[in-house]
C-alpha positions as CSV (number, residue, x, y, z in Angstrom):
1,X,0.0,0.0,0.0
2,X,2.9,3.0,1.0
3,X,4.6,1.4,-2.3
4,X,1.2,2.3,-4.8
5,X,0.9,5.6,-2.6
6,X,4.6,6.5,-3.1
7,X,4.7,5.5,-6.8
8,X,1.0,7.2,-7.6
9,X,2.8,10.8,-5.9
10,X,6.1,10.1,-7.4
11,X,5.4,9.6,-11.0
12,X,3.3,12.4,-12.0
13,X,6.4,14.5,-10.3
14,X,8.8,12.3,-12.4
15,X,7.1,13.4,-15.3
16,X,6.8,16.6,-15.2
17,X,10.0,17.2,-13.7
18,X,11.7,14.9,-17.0
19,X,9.4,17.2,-19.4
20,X,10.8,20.4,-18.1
21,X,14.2,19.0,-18.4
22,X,13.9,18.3,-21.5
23,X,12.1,21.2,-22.9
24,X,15.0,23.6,-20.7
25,X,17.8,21.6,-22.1
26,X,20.5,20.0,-20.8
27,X,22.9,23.1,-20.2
28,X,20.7,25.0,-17.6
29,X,19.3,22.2,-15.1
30,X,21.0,21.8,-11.7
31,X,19.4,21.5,-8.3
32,X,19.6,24.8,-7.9
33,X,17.0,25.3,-11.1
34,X,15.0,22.7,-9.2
35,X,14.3,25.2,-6.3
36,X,14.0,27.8,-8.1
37,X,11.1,26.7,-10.2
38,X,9.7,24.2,-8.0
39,X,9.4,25.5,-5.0
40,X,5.9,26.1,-4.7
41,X,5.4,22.3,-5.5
42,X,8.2,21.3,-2.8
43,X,6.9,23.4,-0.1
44,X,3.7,25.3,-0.8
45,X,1.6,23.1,-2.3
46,X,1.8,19.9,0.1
47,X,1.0,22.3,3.0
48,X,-2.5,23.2,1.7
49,X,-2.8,19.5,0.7
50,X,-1.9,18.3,4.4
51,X,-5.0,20.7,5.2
52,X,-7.4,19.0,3.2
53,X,-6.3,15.4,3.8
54,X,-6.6,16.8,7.6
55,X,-10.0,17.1,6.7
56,X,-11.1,14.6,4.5
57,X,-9.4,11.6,6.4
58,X,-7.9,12.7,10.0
59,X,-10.3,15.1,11.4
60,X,-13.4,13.0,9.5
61,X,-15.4,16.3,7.8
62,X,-15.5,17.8,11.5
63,X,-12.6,20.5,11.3
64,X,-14.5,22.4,8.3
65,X,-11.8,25.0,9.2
66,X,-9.5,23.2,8.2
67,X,-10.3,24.1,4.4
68,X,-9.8,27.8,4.7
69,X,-6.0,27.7,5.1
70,X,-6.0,24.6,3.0
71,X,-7.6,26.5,-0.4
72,X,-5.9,29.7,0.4
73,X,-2.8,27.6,0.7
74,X,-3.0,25.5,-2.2
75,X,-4.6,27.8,-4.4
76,X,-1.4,30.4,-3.7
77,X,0.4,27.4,-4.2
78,X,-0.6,27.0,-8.1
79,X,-0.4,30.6,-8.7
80,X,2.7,30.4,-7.6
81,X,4.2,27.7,-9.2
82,X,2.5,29.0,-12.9
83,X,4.1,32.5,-12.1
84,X,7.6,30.8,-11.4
85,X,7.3,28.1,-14.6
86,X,6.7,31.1,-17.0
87,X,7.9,34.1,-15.4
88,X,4.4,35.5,-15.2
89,X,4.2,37.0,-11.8
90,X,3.3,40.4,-13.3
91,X,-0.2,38.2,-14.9
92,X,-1.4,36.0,-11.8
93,X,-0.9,38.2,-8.7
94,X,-4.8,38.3,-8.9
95,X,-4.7,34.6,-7.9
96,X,-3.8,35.5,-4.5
97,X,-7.2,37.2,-4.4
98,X,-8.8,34.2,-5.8
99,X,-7.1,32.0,-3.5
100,X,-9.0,33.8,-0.4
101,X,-12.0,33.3,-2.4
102,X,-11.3,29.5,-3.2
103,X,-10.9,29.1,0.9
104,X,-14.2,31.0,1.7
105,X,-15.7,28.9,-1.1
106,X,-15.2,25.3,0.4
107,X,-15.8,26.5,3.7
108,X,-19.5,27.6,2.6
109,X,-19.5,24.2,0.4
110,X,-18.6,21.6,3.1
111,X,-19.9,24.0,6.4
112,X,-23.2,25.2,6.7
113,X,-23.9,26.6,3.7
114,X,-23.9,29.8,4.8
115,X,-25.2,32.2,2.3
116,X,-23.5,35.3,3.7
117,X,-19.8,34.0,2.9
118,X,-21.3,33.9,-0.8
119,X,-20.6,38.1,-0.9
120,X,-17.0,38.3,-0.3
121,X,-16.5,35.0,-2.3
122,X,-18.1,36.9,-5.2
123,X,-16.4,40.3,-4.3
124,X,-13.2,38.3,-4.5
125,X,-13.4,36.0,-7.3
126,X,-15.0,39.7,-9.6
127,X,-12.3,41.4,-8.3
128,X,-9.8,38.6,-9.5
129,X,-11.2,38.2,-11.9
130,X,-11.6,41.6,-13.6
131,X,-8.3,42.3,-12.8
132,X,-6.7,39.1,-14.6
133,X,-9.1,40.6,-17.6
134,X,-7.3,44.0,-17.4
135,X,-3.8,43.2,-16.9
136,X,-3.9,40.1,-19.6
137,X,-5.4,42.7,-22.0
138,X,-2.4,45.2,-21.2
139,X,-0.1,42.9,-21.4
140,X,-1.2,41.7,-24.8
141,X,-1.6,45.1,-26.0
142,X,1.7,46.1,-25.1
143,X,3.2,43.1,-26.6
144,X,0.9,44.2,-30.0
145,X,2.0,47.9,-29.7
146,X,5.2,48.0,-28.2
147,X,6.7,50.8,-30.2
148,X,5.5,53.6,-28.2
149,X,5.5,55.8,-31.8
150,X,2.6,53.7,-33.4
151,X,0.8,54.8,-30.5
152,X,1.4,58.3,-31.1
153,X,0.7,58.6,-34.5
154,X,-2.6,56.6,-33.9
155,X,-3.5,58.9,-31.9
156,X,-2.4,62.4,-33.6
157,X,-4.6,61.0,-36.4
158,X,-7.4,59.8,-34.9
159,X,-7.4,63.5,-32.9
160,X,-6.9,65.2,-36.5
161,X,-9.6,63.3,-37.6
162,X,-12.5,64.4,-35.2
163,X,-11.8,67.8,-34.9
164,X,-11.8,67.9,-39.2
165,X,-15.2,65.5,-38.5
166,X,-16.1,68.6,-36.4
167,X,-15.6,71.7,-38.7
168,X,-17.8,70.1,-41.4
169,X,-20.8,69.4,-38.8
170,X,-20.3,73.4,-37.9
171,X,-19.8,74.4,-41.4
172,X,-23.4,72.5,-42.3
């Protein structure tokens, strides 16, 4: 049984960890690269996961608790270790909002349904939300416009434009 446990944990991190190595290449991979992309998966993620298996099997659905720290946890977790896989830190700092949100969100599911924690878990999964709209539609207009004189002249001419659009209608 700890064998198929061990091997069912171990394998999916063997993969993974042989896929980065191969699409990183051979030159840059050392332990320290291991740290310093995996960390969140080494010490972040099982934390939340200890929290939920506290629940689910230890505490027997008692501790509902538990779950807060355990989504918050393990949510911040994933964000972090997307943000550290693909350098996109600037992109998923609005997962830290959705990770309180995720925590509020199975307490309400596995407490008492309480239908007042429903407000800030919508507050904070809009919020999130809106902001992961806003800052992935910067970024890919920045990456689109990134000559700053484009821009400029975009906008001298559109400006040109309405104020000729403007002359006629007063001329009529």
């Amino acid at each position: 049984m700890l064998n198929m446990n061990r091997s069912a944990f171990l394998g999916p991190i063997l993969i993974l960890l042989g896929i980065f190595m191969f699409l990183k290449g051979e030159n840059t991979f050392s332990t320290g690269t291991i740290f310093e992309y995996f960390w969140p998966t080494l010490f972040v993620i099982p934390v939340g996961i200890f929290f939920h298996w506290m629940y689910f099997f230890i505490l027997q659905r008692k501790g509902v608790g538990m779950l807060v720290p355990g989504g918050i946890i393990l949510t911040a977790g994933v964000v972090c270790q997307l943000s550290a896989l693909f350098d996109i830190w600037h992109l998923t700092w609005p997962g830290f909002m959705l990770a309180v949100a995720v925590g509020l969100f199975e307490l309400y599911w596995f407490g008492g349904r309480n239908k007042w924690l429903l407000i800030p878990i919508n507050i904070l999964t809009v919020m999130s939300l809106l902001f992961f709209a806003i800052f992935s539609i910067g970024t890919l207009f920045g990456t689109l416009f990134h000559n700053q004189s484009i821009i400029a002249i975009v906008l001298i001419i559109a400006g040109g434009l309405m104020m000729i659009m403007r002359n006629r209608q007063k001329s009529y």
